[in-house]
N, CA, C and O atoms as a GROMACS GRO file, in nm:
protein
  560
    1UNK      N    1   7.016  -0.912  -0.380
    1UNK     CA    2   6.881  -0.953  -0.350
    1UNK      C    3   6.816  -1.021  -0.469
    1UNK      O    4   6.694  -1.029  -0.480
    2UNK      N    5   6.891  -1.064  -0.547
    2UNK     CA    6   6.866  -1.109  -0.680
    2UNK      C    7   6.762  -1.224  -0.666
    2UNK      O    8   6.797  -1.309  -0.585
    3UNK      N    9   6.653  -1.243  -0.721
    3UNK     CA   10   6.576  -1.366  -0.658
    3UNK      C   11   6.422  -1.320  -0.569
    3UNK      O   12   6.312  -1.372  -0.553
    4UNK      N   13   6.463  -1.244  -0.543
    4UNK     CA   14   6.344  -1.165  -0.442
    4UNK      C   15   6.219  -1.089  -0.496
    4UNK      O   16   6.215  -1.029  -0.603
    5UNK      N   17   6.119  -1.101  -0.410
    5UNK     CA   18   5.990  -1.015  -0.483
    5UNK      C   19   6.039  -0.872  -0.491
    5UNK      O   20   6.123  -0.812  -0.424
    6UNK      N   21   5.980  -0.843  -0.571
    6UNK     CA   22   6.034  -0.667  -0.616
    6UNK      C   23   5.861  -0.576  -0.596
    6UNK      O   24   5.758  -0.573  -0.663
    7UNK      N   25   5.901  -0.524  -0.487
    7UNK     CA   26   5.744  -0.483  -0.490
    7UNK      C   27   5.742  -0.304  -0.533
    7UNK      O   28   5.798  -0.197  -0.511
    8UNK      N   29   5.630  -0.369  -0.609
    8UNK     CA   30   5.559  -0.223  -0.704
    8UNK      C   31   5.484  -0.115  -0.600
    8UNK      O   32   5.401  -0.148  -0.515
    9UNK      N   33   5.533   0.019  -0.625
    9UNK     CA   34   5.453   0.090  -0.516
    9UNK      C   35   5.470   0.205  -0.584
    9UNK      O   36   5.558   0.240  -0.662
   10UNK      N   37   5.343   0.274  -0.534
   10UNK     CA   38   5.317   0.460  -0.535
   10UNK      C   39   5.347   0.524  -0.428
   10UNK      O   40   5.304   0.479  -0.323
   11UNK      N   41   5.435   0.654  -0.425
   11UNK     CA   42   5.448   0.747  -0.293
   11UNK      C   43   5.350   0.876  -0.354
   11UNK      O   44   5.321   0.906  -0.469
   12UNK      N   45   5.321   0.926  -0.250
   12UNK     CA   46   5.221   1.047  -0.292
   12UNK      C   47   5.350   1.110  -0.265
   12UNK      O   48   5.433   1.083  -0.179
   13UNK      N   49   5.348   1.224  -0.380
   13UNK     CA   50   5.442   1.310  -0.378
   13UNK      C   51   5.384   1.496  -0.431
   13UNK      O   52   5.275   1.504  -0.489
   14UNK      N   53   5.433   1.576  -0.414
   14UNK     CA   54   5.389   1.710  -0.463
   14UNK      C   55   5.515   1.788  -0.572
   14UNK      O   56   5.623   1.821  -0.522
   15UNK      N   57   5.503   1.798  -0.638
   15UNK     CA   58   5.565   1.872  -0.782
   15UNK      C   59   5.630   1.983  -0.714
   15UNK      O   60   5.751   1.994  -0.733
   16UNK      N   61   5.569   2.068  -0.635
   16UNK     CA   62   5.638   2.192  -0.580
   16UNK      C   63   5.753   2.143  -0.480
   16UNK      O   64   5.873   2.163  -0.501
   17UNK      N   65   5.700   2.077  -0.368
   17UNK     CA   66   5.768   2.028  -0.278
   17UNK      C   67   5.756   1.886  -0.269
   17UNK      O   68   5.655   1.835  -0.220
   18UNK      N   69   5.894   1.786  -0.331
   18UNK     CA   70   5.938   1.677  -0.327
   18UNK      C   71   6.016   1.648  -0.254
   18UNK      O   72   6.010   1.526  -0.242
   19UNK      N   73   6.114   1.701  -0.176
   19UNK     CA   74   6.236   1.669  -0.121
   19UNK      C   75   6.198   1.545   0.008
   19UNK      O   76   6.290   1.485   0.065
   20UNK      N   77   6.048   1.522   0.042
   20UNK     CA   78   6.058   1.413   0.160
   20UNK      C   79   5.995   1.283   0.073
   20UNK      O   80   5.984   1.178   0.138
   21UNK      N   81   5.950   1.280  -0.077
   21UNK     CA   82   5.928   1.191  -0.143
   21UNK      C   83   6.088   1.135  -0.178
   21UNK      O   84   6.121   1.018  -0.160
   22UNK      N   85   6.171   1.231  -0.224
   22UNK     CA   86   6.311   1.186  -0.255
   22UNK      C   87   6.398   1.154  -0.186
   22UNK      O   88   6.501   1.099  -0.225
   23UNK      N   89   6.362   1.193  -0.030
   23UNK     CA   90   6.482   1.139   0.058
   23UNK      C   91   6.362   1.008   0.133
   23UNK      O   92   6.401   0.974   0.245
   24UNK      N   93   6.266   0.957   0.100
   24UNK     CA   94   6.199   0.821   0.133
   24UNK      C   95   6.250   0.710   0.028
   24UNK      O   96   6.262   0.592   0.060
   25UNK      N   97   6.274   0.754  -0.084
   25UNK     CA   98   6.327   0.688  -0.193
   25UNK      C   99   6.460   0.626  -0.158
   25UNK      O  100   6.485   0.506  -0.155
   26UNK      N  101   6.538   0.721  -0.133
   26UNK     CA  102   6.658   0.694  -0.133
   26UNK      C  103   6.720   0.612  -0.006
   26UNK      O  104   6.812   0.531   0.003
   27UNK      N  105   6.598   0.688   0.119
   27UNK     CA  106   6.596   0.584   0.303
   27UNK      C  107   6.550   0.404   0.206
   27UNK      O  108   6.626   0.308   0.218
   28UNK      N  109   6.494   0.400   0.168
   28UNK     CA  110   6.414   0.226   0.126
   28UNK      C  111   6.538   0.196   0.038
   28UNK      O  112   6.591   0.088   0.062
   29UNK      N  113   6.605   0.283  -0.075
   29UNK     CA  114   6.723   0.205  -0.187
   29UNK      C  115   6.836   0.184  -0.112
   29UNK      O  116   6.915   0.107  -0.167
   30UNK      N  117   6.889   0.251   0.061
   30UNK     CA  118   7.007   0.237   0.139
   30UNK      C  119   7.005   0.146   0.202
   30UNK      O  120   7.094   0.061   0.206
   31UNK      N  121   6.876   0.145   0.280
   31UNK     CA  122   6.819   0.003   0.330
   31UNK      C  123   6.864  -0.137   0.313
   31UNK      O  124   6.895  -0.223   0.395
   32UNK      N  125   6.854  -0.136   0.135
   32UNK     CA  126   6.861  -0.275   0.079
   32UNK      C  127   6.742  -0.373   0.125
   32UNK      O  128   6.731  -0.481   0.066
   33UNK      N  129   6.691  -0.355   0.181
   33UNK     CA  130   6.608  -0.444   0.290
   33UNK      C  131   6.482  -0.499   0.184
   33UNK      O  132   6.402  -0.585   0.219
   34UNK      N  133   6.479  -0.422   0.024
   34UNK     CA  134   6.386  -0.492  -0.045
   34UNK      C  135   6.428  -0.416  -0.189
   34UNK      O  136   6.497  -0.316  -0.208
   35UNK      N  137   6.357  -0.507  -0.285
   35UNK     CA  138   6.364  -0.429  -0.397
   35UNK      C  139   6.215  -0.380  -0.406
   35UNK      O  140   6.113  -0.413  -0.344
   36UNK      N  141   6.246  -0.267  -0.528
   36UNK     CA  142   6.132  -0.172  -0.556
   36UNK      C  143   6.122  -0.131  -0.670
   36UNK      O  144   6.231  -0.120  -0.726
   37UNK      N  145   6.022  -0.101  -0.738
   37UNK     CA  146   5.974   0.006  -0.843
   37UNK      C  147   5.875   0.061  -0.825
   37UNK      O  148   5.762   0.024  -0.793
   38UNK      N  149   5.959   0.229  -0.863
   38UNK     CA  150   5.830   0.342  -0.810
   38UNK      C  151   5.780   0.365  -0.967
   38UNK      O  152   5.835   0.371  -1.077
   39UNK      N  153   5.599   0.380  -0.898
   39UNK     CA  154   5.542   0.399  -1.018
   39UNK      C  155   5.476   0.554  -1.025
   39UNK      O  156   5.394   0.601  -1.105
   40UNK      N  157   5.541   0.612  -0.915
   40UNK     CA  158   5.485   0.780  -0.946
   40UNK      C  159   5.568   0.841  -1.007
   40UNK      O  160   5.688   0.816  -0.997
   41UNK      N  161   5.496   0.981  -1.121
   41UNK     CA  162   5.560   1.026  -1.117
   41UNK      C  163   5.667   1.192  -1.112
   41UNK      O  164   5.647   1.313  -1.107
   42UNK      N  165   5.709   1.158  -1.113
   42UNK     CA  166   5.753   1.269  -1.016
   42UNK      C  167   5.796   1.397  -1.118
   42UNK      O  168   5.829   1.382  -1.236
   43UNK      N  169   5.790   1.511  -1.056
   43UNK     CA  170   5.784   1.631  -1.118
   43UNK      C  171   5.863   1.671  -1.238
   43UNK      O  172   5.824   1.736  -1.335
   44UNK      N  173   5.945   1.635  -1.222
   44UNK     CA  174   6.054   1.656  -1.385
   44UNK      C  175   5.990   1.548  -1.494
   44UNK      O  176   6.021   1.556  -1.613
   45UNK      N  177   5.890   1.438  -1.442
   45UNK     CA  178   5.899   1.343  -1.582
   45UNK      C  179   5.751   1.411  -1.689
   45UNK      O  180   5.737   1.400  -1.811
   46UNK      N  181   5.648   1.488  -1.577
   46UNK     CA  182   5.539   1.519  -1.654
   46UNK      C  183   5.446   1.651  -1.599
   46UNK      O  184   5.322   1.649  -1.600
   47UNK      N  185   5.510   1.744  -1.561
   47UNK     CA  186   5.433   1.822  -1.501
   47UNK      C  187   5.296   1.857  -1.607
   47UNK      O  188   5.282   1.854  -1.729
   48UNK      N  189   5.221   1.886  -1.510
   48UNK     CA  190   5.061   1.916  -1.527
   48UNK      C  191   5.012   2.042  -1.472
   48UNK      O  192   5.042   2.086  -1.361
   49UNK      N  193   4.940   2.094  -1.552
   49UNK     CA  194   4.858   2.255  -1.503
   49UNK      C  195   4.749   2.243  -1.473
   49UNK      O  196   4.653   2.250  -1.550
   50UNK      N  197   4.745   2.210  -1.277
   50UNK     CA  198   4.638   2.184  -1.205
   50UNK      C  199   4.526   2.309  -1.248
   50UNK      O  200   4.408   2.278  -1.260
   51UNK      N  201   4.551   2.392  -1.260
   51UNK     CA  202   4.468   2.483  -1.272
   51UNK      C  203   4.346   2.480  -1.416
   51UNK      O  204   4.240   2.541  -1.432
   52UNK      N  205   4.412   2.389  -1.497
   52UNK     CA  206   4.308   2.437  -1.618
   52UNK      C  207   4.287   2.273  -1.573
   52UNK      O  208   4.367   2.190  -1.529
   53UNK      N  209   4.090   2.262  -1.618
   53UNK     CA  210   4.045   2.177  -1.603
   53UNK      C  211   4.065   2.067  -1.669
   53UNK      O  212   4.049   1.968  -1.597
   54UNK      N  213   4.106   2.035  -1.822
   54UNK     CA  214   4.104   1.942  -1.894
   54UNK      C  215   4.220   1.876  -1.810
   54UNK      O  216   4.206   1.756  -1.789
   55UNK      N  217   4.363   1.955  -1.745
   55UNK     CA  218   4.519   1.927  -1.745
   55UNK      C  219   4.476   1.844  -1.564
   55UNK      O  220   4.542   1.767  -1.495
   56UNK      N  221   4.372   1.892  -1.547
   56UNK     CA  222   4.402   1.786  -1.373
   56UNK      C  223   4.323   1.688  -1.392
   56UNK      O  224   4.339   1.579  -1.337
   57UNK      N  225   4.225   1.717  -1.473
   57UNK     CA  226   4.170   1.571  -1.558
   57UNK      C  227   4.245   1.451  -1.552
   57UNK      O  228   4.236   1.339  -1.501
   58UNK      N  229   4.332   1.523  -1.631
   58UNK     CA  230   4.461   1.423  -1.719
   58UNK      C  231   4.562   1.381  -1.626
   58UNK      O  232   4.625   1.278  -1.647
   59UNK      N  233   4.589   1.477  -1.491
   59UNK     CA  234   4.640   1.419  -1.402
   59UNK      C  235   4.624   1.334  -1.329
   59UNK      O  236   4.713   1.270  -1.273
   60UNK      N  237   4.479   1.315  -1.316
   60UNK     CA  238   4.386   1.213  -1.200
   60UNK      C  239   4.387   1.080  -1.306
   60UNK      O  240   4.383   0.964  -1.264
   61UNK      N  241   4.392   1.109  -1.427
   61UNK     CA  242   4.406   0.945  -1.507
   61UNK      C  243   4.564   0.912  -1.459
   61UNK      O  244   4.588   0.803  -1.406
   62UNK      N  245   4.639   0.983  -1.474
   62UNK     CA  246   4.763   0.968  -1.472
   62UNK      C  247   4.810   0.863  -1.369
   62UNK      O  248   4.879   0.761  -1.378
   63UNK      N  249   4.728   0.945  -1.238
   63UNK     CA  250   4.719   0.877  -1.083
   63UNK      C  251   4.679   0.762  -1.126
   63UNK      O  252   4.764   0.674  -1.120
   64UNK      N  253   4.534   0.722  -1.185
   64UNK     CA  254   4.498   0.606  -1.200
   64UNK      C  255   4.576   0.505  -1.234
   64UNK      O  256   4.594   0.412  -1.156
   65UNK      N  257   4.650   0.512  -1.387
   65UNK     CA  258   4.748   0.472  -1.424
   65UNK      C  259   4.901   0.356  -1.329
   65UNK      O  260   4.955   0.245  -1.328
   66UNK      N  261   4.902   0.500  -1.264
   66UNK     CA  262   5.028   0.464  -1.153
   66UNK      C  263   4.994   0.429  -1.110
   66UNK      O  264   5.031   0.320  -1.153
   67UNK      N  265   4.893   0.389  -0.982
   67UNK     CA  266   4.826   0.338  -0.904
   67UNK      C  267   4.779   0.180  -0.927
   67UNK      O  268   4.808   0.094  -0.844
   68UNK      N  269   4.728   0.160  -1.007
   68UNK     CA  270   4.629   0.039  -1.062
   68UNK      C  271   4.737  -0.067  -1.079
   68UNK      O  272   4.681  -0.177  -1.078
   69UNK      N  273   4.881  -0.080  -1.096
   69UNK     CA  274   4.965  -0.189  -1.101
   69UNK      C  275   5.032  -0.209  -0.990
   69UNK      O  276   5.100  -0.311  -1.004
   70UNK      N  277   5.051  -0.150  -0.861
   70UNK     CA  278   5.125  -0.143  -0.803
   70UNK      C  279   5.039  -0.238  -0.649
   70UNK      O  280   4.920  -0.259  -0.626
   71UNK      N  281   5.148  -0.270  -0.580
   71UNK     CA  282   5.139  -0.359  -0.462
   71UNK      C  283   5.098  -0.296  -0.326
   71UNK      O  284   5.033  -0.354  -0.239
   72UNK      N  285   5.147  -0.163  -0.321
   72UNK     CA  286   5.072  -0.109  -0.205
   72UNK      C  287   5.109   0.080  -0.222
   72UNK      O  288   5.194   0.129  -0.296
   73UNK      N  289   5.035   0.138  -0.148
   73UNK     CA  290   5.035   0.302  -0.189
   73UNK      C  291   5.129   0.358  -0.044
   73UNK      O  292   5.084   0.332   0.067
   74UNK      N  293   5.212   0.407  -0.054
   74UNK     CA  294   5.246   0.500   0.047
   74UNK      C  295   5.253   0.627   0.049
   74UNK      O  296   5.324   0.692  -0.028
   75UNK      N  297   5.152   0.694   0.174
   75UNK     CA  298   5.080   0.821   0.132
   75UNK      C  299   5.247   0.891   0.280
   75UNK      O  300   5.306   0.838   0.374
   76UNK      N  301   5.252   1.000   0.224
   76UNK     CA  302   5.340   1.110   0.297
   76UNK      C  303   5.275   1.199   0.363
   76UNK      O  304   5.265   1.318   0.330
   77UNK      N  305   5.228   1.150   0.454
   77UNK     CA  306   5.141   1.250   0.535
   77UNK      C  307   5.147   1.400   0.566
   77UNK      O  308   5.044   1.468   0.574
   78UNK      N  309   5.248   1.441   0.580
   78UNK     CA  310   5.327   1.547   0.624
   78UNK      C  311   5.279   1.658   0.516
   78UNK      O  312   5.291   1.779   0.537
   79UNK      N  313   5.204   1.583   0.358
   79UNK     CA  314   5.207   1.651   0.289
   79UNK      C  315   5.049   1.692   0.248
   79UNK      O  316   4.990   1.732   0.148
   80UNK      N  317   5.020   1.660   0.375
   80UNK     CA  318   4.840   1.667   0.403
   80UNK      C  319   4.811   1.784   0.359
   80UNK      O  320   4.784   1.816   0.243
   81UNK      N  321   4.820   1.873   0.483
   81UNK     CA  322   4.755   2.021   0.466
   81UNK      C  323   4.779   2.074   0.337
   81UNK      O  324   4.674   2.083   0.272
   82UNK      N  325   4.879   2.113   0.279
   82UNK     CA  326   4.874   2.150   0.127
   82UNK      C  327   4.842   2.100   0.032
   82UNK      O  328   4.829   2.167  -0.070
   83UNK      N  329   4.817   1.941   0.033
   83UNK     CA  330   4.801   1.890  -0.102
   83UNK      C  331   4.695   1.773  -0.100
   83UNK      O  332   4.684   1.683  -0.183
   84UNK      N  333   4.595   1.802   0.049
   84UNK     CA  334   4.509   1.696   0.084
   84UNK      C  335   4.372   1.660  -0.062
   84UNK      O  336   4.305   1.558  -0.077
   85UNK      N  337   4.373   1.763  -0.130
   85UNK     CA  338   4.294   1.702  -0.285
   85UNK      C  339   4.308   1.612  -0.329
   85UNK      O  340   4.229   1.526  -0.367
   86UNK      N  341   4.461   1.623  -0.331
   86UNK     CA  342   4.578   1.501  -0.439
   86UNK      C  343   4.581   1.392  -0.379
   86UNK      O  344   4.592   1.280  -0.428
   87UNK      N  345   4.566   1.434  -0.231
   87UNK     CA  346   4.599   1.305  -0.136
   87UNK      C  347   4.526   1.194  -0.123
   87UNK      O  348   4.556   1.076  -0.143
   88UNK      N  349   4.410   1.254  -0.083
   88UNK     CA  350   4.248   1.191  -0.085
   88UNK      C  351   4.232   1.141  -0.240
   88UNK      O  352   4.200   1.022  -0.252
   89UNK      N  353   4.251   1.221  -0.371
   89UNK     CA  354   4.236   1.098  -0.483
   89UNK      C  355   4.294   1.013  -0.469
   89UNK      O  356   4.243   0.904  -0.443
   90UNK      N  357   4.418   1.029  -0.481
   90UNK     CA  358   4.536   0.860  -0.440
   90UNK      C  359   4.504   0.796  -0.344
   90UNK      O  360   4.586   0.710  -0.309
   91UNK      N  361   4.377   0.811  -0.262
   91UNK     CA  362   4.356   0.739  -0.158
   91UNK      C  363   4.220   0.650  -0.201
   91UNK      O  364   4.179   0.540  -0.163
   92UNK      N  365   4.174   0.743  -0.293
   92UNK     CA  366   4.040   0.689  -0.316
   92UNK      C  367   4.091   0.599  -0.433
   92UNK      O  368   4.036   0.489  -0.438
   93UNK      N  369   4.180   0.622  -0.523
   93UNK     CA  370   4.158   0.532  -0.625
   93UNK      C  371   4.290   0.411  -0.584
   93UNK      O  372   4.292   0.309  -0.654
   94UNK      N  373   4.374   0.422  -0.494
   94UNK     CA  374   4.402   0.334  -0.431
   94UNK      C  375   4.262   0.226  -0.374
   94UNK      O  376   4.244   0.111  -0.414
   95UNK      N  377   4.183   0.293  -0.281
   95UNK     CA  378   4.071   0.217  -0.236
   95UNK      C  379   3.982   0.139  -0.388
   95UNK      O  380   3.934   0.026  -0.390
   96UNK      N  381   3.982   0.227  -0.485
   96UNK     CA  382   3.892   0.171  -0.581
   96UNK      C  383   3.985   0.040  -0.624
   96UNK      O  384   3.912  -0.046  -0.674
   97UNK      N  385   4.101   0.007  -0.620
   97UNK     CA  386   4.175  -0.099  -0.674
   97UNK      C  387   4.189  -0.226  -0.559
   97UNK      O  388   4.220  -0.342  -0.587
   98UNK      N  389   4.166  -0.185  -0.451
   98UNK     CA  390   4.173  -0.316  -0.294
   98UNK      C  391   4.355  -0.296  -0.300
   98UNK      O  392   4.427  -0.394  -0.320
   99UNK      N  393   4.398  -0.187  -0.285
   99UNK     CA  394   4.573  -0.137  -0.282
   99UNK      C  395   4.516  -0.082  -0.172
   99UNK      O  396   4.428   0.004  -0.163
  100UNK      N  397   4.614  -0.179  -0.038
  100UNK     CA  398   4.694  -0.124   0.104
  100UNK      C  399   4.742  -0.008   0.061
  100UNK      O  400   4.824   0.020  -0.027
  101UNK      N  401   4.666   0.066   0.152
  101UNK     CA  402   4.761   0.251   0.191
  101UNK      C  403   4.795   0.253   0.302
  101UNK      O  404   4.721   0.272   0.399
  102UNK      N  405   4.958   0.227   0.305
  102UNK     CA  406   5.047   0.262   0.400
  102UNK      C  407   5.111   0.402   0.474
  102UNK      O  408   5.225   0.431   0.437
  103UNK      N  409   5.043   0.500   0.585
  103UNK     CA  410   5.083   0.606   0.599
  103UNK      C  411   5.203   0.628   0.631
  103UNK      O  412   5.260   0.525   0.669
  104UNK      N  413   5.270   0.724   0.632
  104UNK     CA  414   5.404   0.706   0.655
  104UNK      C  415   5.415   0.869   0.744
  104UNK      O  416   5.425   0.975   0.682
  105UNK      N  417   5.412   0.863   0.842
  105UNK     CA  418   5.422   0.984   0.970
  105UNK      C  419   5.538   1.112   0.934
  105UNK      O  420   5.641   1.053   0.901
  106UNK      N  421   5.550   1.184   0.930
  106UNK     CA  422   5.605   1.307   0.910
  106UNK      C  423   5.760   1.309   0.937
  106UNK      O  424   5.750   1.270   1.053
  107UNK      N  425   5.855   1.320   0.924
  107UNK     CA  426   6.021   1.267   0.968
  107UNK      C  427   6.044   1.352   1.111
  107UNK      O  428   6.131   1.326   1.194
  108UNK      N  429   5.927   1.475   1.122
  108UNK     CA  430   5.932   1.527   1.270
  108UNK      C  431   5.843   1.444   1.360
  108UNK      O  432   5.784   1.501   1.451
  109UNK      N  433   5.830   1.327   1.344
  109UNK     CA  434   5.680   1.289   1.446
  109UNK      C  435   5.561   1.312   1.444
  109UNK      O  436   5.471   1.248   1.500
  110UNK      N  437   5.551   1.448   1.350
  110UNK     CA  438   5.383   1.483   1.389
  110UNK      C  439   5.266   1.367   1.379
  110UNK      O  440   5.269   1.246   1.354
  111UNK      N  441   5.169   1.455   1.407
  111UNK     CA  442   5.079   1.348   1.369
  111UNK      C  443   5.010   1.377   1.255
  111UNK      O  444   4.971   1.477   1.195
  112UNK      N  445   5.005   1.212   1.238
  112UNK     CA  446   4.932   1.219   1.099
  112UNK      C  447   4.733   1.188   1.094
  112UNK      O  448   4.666   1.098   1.147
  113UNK      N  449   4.687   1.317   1.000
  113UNK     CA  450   4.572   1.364   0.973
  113UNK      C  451   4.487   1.243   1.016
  113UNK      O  452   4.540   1.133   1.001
  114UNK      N  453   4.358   1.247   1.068
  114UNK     CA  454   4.265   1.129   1.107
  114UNK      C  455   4.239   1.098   0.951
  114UNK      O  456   4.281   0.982   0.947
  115UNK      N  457   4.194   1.130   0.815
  115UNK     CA  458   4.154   1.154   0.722
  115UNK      C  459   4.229   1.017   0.672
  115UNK      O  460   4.174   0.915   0.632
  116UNK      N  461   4.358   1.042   0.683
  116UNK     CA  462   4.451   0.934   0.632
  116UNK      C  463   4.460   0.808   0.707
  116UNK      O  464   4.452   0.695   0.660
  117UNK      N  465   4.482   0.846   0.849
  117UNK     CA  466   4.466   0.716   0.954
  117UNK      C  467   4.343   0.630   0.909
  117UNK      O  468   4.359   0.512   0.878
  118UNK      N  469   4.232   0.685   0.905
  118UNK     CA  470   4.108   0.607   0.870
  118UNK      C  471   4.127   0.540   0.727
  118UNK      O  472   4.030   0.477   0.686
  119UNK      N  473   4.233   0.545   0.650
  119UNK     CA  474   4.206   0.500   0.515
  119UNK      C  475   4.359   0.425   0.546
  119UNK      O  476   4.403   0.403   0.433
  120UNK      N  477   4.428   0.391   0.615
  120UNK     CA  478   4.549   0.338   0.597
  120UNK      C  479   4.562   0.194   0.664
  120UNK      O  480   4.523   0.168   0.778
  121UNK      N  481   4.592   0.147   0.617
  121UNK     CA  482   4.613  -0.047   0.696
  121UNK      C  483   4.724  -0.021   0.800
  121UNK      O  484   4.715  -0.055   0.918
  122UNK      N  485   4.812   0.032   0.753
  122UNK     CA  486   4.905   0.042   0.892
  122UNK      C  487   4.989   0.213   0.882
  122UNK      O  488   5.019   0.267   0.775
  123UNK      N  489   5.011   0.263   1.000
  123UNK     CA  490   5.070   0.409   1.011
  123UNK      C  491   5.194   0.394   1.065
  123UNK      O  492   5.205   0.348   1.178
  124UNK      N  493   5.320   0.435   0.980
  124UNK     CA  494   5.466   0.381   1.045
  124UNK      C  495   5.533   0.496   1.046
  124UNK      O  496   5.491   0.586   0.973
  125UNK      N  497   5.647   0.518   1.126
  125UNK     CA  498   5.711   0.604   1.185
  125UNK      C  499   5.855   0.607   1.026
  125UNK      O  500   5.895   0.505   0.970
  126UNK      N  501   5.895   0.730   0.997
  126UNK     CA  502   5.985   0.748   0.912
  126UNK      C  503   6.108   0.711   0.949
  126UNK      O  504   6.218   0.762   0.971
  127UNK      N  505   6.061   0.614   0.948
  127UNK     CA  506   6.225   0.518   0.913
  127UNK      C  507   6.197   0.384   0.839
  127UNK      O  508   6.087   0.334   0.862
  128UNK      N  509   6.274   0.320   0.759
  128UNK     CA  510   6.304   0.199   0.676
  128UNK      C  511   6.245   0.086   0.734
  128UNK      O  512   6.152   0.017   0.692
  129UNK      N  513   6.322   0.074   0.850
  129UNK     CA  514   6.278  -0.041   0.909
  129UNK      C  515   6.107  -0.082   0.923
  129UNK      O  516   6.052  -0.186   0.885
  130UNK      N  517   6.052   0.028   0.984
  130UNK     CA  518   5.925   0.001   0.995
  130UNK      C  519   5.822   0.008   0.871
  130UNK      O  520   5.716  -0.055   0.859
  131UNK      N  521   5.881   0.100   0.784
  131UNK     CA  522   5.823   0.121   0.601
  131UNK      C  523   5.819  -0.041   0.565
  131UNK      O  524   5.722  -0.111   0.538
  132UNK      N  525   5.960  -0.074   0.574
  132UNK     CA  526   5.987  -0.219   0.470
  132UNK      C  527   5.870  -0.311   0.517
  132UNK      O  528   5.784  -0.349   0.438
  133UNK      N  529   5.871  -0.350   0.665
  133UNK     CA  530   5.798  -0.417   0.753
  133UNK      C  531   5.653  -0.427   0.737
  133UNK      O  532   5.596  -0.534   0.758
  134UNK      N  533   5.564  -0.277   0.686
  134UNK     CA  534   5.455  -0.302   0.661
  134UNK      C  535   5.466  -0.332   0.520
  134UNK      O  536   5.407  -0.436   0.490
  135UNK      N  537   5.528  -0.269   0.419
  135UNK     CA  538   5.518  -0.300   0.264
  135UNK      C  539   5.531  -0.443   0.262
  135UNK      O  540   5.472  -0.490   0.165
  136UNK      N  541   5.608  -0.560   0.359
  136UNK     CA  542   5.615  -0.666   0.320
  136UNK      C  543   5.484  -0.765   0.375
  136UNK      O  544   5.467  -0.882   0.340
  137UNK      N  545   5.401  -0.692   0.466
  137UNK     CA  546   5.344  -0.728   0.547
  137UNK      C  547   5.176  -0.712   0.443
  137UNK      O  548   5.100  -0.808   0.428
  138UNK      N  549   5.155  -0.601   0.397
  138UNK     CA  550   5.018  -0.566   0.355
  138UNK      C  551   5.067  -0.571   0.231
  138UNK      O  552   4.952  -0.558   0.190
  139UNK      N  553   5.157  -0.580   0.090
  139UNK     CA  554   5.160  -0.576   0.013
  139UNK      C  555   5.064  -0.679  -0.058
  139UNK      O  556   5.045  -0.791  -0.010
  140UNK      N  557   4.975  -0.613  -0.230
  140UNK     CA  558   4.891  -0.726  -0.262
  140UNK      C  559   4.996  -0.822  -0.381
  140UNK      O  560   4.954  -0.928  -0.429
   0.00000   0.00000   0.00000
């Protein structure tokens, strides 16, 4: 694919439970269907102690950080109910940058939260095909 736009993106992901951030990673790198660089990051590179105030501070810059270069946000819905704090910042400071948030529906179907629907340009079913399709579609 040598030649091709390489688009920059954030997945919302959770430190405790990653395993549907890491197998979305790996569905988009089998694909081939685009290149990518992820700009989150993920639990082994920097964990943070949500609990003390200065350390989620420092996390929410962190978000900023990752967020602010990238081409479009893809939020993991599935990972609403437990981690809808985290979710909603990456949504908001996605919104503060004019970064498409792409929802991405649960790998069981469920449905995904109105919270997120209302903040997302397009809501796609977990699979590649339809991921690549909007990332190429709403990417800035």
């Amino acid at each position: 694919m040598s030649g091709s736009k390489i688009y920059d993106l954030f997945l919302s992901h959770a430190w405790k439970d990653d395993q549907d951030y890491h197998e979305l990673v790996k569905m988009l790198e089998s694909s081939g269907a685009i290149e990518f660089k992820i700009y989150s990051v993920p639990r082994y590179d920097s964990p943070v102690d949500i609990e003390n105030a200065a350390e989620k501070n420092k996390l929410i810059s962190m978000l900023d950080q990752q967020i602010n270069p990238v081409d479009c946000v893809l939020i993991l819905s599935s990972m609403y109910g437990s981690d809808s704090y985290w979710i909603t910042k990456e949504i908001k400071i996605a919104k503060a940058y004019c970064k498409p948030v792409i929802a991405v529906k649960p790998k069981e179907q469920g449905k995904v939260p109105k919270a997120i629907q209302d903040d997302a340009v397009k809501v796609v079913a977990w699979d590649a095909g339809s991921i690549v399709d909007a990332i190429k579609l709403h990417a800035v």
